[in-house]
C-alpha positions as a Python dict, from the first residue, in 0.01 Angstrom:
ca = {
    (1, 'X'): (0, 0, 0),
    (2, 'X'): (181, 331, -134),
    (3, 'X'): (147, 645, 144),
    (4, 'X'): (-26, 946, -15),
    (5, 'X'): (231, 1254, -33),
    (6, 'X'): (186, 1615, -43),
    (7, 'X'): (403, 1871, -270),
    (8, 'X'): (568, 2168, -134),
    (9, 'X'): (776, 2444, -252),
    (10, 'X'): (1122, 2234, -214),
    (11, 'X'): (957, 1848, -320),
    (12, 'X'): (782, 1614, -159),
    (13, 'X'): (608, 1558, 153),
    (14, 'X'): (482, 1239, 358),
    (15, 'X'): (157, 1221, 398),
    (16, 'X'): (26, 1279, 802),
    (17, 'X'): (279, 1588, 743),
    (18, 'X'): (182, 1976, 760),
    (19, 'X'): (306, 2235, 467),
    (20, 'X'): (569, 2340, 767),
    (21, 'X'): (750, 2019, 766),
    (22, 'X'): (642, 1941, 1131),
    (23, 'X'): (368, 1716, 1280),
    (24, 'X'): (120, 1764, 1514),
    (25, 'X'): (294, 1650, 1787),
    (26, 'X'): (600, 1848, 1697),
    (27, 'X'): (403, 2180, 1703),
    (28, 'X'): (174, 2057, 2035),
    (29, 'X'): (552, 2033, 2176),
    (30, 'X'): (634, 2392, 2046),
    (31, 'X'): (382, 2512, 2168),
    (32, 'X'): (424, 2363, 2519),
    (33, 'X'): (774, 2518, 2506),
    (34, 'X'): (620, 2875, 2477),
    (35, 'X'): (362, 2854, 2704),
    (36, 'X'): (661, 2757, 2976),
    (37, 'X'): (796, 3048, 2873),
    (38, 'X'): (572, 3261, 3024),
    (39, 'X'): (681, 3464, 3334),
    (40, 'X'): (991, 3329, 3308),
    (41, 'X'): (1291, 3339, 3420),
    (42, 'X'): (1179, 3254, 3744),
    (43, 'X'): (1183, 3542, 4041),
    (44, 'X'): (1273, 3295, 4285),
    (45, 'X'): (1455, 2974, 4250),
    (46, 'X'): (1293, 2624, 4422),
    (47, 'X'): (1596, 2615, 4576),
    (48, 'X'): (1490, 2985, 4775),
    (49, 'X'): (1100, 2926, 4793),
    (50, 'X'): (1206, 2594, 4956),
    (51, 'X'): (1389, 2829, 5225),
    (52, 'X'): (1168, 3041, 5281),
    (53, 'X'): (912, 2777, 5352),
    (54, 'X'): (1090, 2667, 5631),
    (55, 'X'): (1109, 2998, 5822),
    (56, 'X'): (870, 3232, 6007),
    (57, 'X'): (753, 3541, 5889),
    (58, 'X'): (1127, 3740, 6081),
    (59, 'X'): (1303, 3431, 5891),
    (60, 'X'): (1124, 3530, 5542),
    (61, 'X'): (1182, 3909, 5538),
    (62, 'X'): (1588, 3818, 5592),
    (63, 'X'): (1583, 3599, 5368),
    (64, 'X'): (1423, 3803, 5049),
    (65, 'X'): (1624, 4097, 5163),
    (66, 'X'): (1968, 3810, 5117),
    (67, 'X'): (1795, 3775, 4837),
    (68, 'X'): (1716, 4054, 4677),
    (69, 'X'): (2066, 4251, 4797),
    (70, 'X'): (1896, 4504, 5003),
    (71, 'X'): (2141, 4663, 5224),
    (72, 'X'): (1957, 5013, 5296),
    (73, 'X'): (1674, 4927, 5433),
    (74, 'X'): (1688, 5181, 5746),
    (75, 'X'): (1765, 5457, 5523),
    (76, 'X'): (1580, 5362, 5181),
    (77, 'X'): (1264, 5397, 5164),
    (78, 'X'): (1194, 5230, 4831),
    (79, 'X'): (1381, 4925, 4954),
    (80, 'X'): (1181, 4909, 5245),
    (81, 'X'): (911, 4955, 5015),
    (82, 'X'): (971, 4625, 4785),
    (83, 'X'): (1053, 4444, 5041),
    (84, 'X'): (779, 4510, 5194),
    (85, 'X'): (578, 4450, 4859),
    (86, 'X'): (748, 4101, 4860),
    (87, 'X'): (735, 3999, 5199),
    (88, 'X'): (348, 4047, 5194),
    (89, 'X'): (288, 3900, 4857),
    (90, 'X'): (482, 3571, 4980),
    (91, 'X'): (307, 3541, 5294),
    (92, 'X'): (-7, 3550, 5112),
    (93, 'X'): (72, 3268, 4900),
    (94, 'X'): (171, 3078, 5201),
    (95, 'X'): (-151, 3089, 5308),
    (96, 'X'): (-311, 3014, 4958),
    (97, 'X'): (-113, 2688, 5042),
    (98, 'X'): (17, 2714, 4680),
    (99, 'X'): (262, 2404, 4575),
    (100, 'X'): (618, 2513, 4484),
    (101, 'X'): (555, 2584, 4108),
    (102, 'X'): (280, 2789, 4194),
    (103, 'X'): (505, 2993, 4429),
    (104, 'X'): (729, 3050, 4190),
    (105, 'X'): (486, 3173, 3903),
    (106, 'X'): (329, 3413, 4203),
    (107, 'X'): (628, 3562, 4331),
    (108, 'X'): (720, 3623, 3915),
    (109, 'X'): (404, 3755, 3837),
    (110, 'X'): (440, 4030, 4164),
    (111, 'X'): (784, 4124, 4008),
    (112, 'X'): (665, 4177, 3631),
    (113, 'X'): (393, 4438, 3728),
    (114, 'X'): (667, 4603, 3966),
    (115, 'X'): (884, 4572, 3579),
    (116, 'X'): (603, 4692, 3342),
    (117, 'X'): (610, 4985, 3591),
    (118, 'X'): (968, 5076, 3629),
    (119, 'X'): (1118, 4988, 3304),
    (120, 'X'): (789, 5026, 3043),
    (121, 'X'): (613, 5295, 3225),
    (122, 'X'): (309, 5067, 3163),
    (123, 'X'): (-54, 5302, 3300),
    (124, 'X'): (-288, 5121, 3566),
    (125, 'X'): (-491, 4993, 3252),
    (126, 'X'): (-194, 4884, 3080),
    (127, 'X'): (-75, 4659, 3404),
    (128, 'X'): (-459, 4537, 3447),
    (129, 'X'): (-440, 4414, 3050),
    (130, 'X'): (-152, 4237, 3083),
    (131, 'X'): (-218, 4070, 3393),
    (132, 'X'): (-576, 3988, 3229),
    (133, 'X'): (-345, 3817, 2902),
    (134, 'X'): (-133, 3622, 3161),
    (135, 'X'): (-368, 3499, 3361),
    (136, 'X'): (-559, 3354, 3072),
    (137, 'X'): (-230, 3147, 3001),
    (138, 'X'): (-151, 3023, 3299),
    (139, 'X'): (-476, 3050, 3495),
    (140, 'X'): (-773, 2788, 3431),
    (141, 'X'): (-899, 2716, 3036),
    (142, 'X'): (-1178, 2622, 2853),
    (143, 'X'): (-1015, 2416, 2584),
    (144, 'X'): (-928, 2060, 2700),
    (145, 'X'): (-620, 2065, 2509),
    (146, 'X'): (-507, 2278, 2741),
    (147, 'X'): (-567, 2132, 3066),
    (148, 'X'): (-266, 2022, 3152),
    (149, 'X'): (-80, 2382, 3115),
    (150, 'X'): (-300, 2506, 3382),
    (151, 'X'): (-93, 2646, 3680),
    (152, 'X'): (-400, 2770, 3870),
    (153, 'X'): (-801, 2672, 3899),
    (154, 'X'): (-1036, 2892, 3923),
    (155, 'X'): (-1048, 3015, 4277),
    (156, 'X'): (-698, 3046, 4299),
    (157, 'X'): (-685, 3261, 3978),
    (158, 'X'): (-947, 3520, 4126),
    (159, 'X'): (-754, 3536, 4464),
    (160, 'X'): (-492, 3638, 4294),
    (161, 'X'): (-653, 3897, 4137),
    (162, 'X'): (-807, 4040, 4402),
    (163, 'X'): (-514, 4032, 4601),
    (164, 'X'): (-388, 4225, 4350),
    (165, 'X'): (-602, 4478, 4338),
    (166, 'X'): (-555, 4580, 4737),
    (167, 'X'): (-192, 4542, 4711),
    (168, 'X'): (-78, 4686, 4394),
    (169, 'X'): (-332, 4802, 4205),
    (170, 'X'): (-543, 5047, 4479),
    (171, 'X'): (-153, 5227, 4578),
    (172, 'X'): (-21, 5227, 4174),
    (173, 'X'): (34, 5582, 4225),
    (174, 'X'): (247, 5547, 4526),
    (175, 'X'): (471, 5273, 4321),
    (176, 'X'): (485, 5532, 4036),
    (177, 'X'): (559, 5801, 4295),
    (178, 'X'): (858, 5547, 4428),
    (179, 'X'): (997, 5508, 4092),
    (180, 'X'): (989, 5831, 3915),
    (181, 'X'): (963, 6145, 4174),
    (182, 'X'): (1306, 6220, 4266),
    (183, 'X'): (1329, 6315, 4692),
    (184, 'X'): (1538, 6500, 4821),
    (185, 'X'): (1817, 6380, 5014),
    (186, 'X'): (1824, 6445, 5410),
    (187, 'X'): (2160, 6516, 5525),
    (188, 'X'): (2240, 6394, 5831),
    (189, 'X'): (2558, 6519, 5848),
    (190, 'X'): (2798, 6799, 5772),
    (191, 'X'): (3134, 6884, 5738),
    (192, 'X'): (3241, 7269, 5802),
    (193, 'X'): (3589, 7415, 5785),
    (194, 'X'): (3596, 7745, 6012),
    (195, 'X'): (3881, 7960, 5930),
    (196, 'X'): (4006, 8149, 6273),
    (197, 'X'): (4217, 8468, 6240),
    (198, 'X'): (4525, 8490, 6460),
    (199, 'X'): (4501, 8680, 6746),
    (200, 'X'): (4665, 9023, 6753),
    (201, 'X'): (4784, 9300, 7020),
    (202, 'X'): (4576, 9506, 6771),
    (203, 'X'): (4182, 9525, 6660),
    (204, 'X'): (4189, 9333, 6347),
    (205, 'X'): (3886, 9257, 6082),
    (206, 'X'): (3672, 8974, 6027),
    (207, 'X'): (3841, 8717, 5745),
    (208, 'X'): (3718, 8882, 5398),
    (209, 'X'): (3391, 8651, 5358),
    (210, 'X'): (3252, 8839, 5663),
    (211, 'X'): (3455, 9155, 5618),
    (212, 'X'): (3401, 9533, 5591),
    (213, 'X'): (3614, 9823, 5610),
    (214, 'X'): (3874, 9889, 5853),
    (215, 'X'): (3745, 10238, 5932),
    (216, 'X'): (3352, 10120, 5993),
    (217, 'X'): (3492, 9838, 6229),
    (218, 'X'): (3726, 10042, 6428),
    (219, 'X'): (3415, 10358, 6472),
    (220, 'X'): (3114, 10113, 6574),
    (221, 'X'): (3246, 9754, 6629),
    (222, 'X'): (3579, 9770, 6806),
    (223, 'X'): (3615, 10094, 7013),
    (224, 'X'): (4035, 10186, 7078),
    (225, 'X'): (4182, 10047, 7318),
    (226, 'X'): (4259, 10417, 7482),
    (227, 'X'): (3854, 10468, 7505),
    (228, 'X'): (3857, 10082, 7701),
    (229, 'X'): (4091, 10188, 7919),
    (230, 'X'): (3922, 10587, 7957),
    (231, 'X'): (3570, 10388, 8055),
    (232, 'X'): (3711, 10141, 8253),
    (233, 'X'): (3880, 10440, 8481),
    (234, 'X'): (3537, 10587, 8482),
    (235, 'X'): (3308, 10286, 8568),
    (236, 'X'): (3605, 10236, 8898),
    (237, 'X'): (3550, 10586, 9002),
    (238, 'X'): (3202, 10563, 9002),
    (239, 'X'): (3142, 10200, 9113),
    (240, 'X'): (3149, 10274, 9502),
    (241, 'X'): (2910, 10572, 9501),
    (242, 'X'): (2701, 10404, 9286),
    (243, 'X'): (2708, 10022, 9500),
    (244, 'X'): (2669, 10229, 9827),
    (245, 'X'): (2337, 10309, 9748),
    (246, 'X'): (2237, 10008, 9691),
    (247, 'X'): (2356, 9823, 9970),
    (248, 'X'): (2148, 10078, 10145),
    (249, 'X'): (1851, 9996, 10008),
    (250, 'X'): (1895, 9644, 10013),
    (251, 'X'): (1966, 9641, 10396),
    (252, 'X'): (1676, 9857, 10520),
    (253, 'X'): (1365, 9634, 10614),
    (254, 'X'): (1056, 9795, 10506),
    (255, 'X'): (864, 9646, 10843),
    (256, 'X'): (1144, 9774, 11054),
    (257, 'X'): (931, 9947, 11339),
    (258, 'X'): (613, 9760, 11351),
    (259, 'X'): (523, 9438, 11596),
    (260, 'X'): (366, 9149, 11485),
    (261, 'X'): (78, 9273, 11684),
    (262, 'X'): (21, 9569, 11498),
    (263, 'X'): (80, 9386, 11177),
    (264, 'X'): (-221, 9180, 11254),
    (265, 'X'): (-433, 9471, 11364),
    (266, 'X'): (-383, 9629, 11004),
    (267, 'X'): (-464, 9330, 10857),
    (268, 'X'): (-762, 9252, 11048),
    (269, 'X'): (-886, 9606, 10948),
    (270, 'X'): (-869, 9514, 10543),
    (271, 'X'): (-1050, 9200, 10608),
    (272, 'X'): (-1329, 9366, 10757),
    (273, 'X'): (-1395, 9602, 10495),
    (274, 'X'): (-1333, 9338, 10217),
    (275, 'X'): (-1593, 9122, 10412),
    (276, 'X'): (-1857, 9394, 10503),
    (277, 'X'): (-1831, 9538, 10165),
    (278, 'X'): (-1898, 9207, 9971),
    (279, 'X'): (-2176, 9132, 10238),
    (280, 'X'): (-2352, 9461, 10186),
    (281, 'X'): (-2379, 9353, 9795),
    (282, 'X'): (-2470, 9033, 9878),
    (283, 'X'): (-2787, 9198, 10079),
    (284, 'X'): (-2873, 9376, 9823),
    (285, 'X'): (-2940, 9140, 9540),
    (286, 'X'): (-3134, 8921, 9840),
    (287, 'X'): (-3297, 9226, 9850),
    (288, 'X'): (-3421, 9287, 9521),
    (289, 'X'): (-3488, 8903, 9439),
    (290, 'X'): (-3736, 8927, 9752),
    (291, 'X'): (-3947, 9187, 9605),
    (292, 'X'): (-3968, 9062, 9313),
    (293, 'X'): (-4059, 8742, 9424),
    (294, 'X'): (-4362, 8906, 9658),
    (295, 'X'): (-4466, 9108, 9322),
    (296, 'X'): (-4463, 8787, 9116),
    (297, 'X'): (-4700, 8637, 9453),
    (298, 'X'): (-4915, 8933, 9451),
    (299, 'X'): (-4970, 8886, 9050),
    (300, 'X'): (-5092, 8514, 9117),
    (301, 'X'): (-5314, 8638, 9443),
    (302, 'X'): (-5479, 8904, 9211),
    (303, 'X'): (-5554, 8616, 8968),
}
């Protein structure tokens, strides 16, 4: 029994071929190769995810921040930032209970929408396509053929999503903020180098960045040193008459002269007037709230 051939451009074919030269199960297996290709290479390695399994969630930060190189992380506040972003996005998986595989295509999948960000400048619709494109690769499919490529079902495929939404997604602003507004740096330390003139028997001038004219600092900065001396004589001749005053003043006792007797009396005599004065007022208002209280009565009598 002769097999049927087909003709192409450079001869012959066997039959059960395609135009391409390939079979079916030569382009099912190229096919297969691409779709592993997708999110790939891998964020983590098993190796790492296998690590990080093992530890808690102190063990987990150290280790993605080994990882990842961070080494600024008190001072940087975008590192702290991704590794924050990283750190959560990991423990979350951990309690999707994902297997190892789908760790790895997670952890990718948070890194390529940090990428599309930083390197493509890719908008919040952009980022929301894409992850809509890769998801339909690697999440759950309708075709049969398929089945077998499928990383995550259903329920694990709309976790993810909404995950991302509240983690990513709702702050995009703040990433893009991270990425592309420059901040300025606080310096938390400073170097000065103070230049100090030599001293002098004479008045001498400020160095030149602060300087001014001889004549204007000699007038109303720096007096002579014949006027020091002139109003230092002065202020000696006239310190003791001046201090003897003073002392006088601060020696006398204003109460010299009266007993503690009389003291009270005088006191005693304020305190009555303070107290009959307030009293008297008090009176009064009792006063006029009485008769207006019997006028009010009266009213209601008359009634």
């Amino acid at each position: 029994m002769a097999a049927s051939v087909g003709t192409t451009p450079g001869g012959t074919t066997p039959a059960g071929m395609t135009p391409a030269g390939t079979t079916p199960e030569s382009e099912k297996d190229t096919e297969f190769q691409e779709h592993e290709r997708i999110l790939c290479p891998d964020f983590l390695s098993v190796a790492q995810i296998t690590e990080m399994l093992a530890e808690d969630v102190d063990g987990v930060q150290q280790k993605l921040e080994k990882f990842l190189n961070f080494r600024n992380l008190q001072t940087c506040l975008k590192e702290a930032s991704l590794l924050d972003y990283y750190v959560s996005g990991f423990l979350w998986a951990r309690g999707m209970d994902f297997s190892i595989i789908q760790y790895s295509k997670f952890m990718t999948l948070l890194d390529m929408l940090l990428h599309n960000l930083k390197t493509l400048h890719m908008s919040l619709e952009d980022s929301i396509k894409w992850l809509r494109e890769v998801m339909a690769e690697i999440g759950p499919s309708h075709s049969q053929q398929n089945e077998e490529w499928n990383i995550f079902d259903v329920k694990q495929a709309n976790a993810i999503v909404d995950y991302l939404k509240i983690s990513l997604f709702q702050h995009y602003k703040l990433y893009e903020f991270l990425f592309f507004s420059a901040r300025e740096e606080i310096v938390i330390g400073t170097e000065q180098v103070i230049e100090v003139v030599k001293p002098a028997g004479h008045p001498f001038p400020d160095p030149l960045e602060e300087g001014i004219s001889f004549d204007i600092y000699s007038t109303f900065i720096e007096p002579p040193p014949i006027l020091d001396m002139e109003m230092k004589g002065l202020n000696q001749d006239q310190g003791p008459e001046e201090s003897q005053p003073e002392a006088d003043t601060s020696e006398t006792d204003p109460l010299v002269g009266f007993t503690i007797e009389d003291i009270k009396l005088v006191l005693g005599q304020v305190t009555d007037d303070i107290l009959i004065s307030i009293q008297t007022k008090i009176n009064e208002k009792l006063q006029i709230q009485e008769e207006a209280f019997n006028a009010r009565t009266e009213k209601l009598k008359k009634a």
